[in-house]
N, C-alpha and C positions, 0 to 999 in steps of 0.2 A: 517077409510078413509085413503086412500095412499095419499101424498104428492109429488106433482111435482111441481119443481122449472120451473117456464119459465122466463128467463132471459128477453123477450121481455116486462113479465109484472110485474119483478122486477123495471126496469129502466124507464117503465110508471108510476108506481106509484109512484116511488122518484118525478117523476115531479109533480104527480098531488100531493103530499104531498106539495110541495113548492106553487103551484096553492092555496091549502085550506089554506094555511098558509098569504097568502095574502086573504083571506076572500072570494076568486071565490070559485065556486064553481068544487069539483074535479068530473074530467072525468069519465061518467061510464064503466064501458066494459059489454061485453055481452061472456058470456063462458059456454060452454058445461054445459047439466046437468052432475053433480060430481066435478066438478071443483069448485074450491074456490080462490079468488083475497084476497092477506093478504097484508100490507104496512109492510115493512120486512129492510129497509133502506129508508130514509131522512136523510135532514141537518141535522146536522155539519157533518155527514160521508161520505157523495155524494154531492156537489151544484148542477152541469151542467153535469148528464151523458147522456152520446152520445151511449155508446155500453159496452155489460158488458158477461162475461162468467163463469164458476163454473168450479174448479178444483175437483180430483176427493177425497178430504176434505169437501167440502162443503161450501167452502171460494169462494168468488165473487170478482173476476176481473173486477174493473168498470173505461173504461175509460173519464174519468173527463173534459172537457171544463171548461177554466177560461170567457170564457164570449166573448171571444176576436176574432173575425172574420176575415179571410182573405178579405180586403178592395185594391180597389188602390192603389198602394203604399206601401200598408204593409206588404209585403212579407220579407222586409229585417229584419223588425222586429220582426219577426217569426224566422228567421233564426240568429239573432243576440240574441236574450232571448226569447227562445221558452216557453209560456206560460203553457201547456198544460201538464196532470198527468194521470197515473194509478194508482187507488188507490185499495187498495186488503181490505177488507169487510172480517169482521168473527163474529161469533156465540159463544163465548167463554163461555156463562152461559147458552147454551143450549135450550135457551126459541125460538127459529124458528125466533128472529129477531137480526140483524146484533147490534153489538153494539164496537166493535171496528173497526177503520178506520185507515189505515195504508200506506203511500206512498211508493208503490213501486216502481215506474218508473216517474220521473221526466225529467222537462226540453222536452216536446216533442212538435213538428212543430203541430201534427194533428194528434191524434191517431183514427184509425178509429174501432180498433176490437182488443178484447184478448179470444182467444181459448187456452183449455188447450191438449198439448197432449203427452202424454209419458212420463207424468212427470214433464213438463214445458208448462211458457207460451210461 
């Protein structure tokens, strides 16, 4: 069977992993026949991802929410200690799940997306 990564249901399942982690119950999906839903990162390597991409390593670009919403008010404080991270996800012992967690981009207002292309993200 071929393997394709969907970023869209990398970053669902870290959630619903934090969901069953709290005893809810995780969300199902519904996907093509062939297709297969693997949980491939959770906590402690992702808390709060928002959006995530795959270089062409096979390392996962995921950008990280600290929890922390733009409120009334709070804008200064987004711009004054921006809470927000990319965090880059790797596969170092080969087994199809992420197991180290590495901050690459720190300090950010609201990361919305990481694509990789030519090389960079």
């Amino acid at each position: 069977m071929c393997r394709i990564h969907a970023t869209a249901l990398v970053v669902a399942l870290t959630s619903a992993a934090i969901d069953a982690a709290s005893s809810a119950a995780p969300v199902p999906f519904t996907l093509p026949p062939g297709f297969v839903a693997e949980l491939v990162a959770a906590p402690p390597l992702v808390e709060r991802p928002m959006m995530a991409g795959f270089d062409d390593r096979g390392r996962l670009f995921v950008c990280d929410s600290s929890g922390f919403n733009l409120m009334k008010g709070s804008s200064e404080i987004l711009v004054k200690d921006p809470p927000h991270c990319i965090r880059m996800l790797e596969d170092t012992d080969g087994d199809g799940r992420f197991d180290t967690s590495t901050m690459f981009a720190d300090k950010m207002t609201f990361p919305m997306g990481a694509v990789w292309l030519e090389g960079a993200v």
